[in-house]
C-alpha positions in Angstrom: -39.5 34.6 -20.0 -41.0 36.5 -22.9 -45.2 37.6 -21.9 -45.2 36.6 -26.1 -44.5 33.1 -25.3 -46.4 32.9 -22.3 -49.6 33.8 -24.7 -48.3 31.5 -27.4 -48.2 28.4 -24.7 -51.6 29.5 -23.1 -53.5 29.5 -26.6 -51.9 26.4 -27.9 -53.4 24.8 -24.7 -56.4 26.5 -24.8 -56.7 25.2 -28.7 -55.2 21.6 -27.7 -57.6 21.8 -24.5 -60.9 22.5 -27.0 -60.0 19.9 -29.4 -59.5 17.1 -26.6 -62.7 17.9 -25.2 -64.9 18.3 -28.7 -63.4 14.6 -29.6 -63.7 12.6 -25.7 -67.1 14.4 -24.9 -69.4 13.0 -27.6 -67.3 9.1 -26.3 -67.7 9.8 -23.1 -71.7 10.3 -23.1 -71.8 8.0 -26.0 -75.6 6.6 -25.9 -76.3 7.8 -22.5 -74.1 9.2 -19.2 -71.9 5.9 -18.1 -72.9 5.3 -14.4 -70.5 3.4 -11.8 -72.3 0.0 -11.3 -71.5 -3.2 -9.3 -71.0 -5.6 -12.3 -68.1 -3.3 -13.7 -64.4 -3.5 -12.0 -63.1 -0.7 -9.1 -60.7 0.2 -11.9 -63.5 0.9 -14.8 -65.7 3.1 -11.9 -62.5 4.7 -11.1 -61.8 6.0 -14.4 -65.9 6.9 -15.2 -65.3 8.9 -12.0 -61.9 10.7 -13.2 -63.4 11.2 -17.1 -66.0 14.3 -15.7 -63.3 16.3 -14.0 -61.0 15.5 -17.0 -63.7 17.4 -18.9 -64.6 20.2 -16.3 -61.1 21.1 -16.4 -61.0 21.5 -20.1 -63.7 23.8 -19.8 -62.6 25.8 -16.7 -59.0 26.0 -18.5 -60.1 29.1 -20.8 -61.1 30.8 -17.5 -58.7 29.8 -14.5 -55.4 27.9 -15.6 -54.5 27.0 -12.2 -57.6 25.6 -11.9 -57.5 23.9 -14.7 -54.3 22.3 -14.2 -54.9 20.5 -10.7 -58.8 18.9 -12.5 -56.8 17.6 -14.7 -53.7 16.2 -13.7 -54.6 15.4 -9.6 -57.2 12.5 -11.4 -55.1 11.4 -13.8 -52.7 10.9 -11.3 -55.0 9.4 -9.1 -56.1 6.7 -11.6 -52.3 5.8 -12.6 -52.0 4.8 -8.9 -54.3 2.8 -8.8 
C-alpha cells in the first residue's frame, strides 16, 4: 500500500480520535468523576470502568497506535460480552 495513504488513514484517525474525545470527556466527568457504586447495575459499573480506557486510548493514539488500538477496542469488546 501507498506510505500516502497510510498517513491519510493515520491523521483522519488521529482528527476522528480528537474530536471523540473533546465531545465524551466533558459527558463523561459531567459534574464530578462517576464512581462504580452498589446501588447502580454490574452492567452500568462495567461501562464507567471501560469509558477511562476508552479515553486513555484516544490520547495515547497520537503517540503509539498499537497501543491505542487494543485500549480501545479490547473494552469495548469486553462490555459487548457482557
Amino acid at each position: 500500500m501507498n506510505k500516502y495513504y497510510v498517513n491519510i488513514v493515520k491523521w483522519i484517525a488521529r482528527i476522528s480520535g480528537t474530536l471523540m474525545l473533546v465531545l465524551f470527556f466533558p459527558f463523561y466527568v459531567g459534574y464530578g468523576l462517576p464512581i462504580p457504586s452498589m446501588s447502580m447495575t454490574f452492567f452500568e459499573n462495567l461501562w464507567l470502568v471501560i469509558m477511562p480506557l476508552f479515553l486513555t486510548g484516544l490520547l495515547i493514539g497520537w503517540k503509539w497506535e498499537k497501543t491505542a488500538g487494543f485500549l480501545i477496542t479490547i473494552p469495548i469488546i469486553t462490555g459487548f460480552l457482557f
